[in-house]
C-alpha positions in Angstrom: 0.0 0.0 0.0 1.7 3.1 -1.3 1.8 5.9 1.7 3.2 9.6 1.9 3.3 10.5 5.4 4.3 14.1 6.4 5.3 15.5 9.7 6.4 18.2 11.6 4.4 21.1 11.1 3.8 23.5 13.7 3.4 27.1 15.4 6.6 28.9 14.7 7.8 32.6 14.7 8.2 34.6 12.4 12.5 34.5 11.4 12.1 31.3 13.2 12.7 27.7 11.4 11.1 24.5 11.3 11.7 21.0 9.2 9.3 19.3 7.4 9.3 15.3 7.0 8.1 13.1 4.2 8.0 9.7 4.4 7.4 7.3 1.3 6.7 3.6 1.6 5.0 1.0 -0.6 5.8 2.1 -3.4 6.1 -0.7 -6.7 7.7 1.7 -9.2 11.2 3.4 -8.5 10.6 6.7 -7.3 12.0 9.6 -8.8 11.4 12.8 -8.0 10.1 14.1 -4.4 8.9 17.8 -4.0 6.9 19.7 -1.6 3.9 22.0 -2.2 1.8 24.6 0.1 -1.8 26.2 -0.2 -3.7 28.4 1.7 -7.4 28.6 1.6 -8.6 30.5 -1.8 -5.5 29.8 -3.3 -4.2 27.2 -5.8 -1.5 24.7 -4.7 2.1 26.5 -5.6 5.5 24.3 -5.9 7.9 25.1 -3.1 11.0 22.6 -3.3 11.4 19.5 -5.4 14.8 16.8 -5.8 15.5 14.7 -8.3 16.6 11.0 -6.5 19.0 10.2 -8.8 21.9 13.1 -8.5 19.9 15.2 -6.4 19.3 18.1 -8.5 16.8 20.8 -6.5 14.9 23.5 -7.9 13.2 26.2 -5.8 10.2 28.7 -6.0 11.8 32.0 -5.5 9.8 32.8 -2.8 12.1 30.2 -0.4 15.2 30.3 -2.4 18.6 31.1 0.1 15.7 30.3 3.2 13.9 26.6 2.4 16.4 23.7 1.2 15.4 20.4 0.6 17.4 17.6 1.7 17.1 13.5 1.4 17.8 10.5 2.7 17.0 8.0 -0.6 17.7 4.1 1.5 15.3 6.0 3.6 12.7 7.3 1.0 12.6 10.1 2.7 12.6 14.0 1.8 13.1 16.7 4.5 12.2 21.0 3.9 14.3 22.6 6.1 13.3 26.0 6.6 14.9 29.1 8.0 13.7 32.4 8.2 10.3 31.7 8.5 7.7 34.7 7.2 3.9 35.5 7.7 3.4 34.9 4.0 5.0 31.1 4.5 2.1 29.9 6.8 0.1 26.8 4.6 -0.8 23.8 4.6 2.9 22.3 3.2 1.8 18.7 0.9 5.1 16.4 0.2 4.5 14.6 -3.6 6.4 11.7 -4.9 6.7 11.3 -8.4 6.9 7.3 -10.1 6.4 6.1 -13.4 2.9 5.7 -12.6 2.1 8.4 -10.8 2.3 11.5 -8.7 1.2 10.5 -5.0 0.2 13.4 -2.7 0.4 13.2 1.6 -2.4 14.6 3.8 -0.3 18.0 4.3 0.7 18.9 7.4 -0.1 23.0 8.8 2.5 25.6 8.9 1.8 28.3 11.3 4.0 31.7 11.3 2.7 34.4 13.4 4.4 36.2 17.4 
């Protein structure tokens, strides 16, 4: 049974940092790519952060480049979003999305919070 799992959302700060977790399991296909996404209510889903398994190439909205990076652990199927310098305009609900073959498999989200 394929599952994305996130973790580790919270209340934060703002200039303050928190780190994601993504957890992939299940899956019958190699996976390939492993991103992260955010929405808030009214608005469409925007990319954040994604890495290419193989080689680890990232790419980055330019709203989080030089604060968000997105590290992996690949035995572990596993993708992290690491971010610093937390901002009002960063609070969402943050969706981790692993990319097969197959398909493109979406987590429940996990809440971002940034407000004093």
């Amino acid at each position: 049974q394929v599952q994305v799992v996130e973790s580790g959302g919270g209340l934060v700060q703002p200039g303050g940092s928190l780190r994601l977790s993504c957890a992939a399991s299940g899956f019958r296909y190699s996976i390939y790519a492993m991103g992260w996404y955010r929405q808030t209510p009214g608005k469409q889903r925007e990319f954040v952060a994604t890495i290419i398994t193989a080689g680890g190439k990232t790419n980055y909205a330019d709203s989080v480049k030089g604060r968000f990076t997105i590290p992996s652990d690949n035995a572990k199927n596993t993708v992290y979003l690491q971010m610093n310098n937390l901002k009002p305009g960063d609070a969402a609900v943050y969706y981790c999305r692993v990319d097969t073959i197959q398909a493109q498999n979406w987590g429940q989200g996990t809440q971002v919070t940034v407000s004093s």
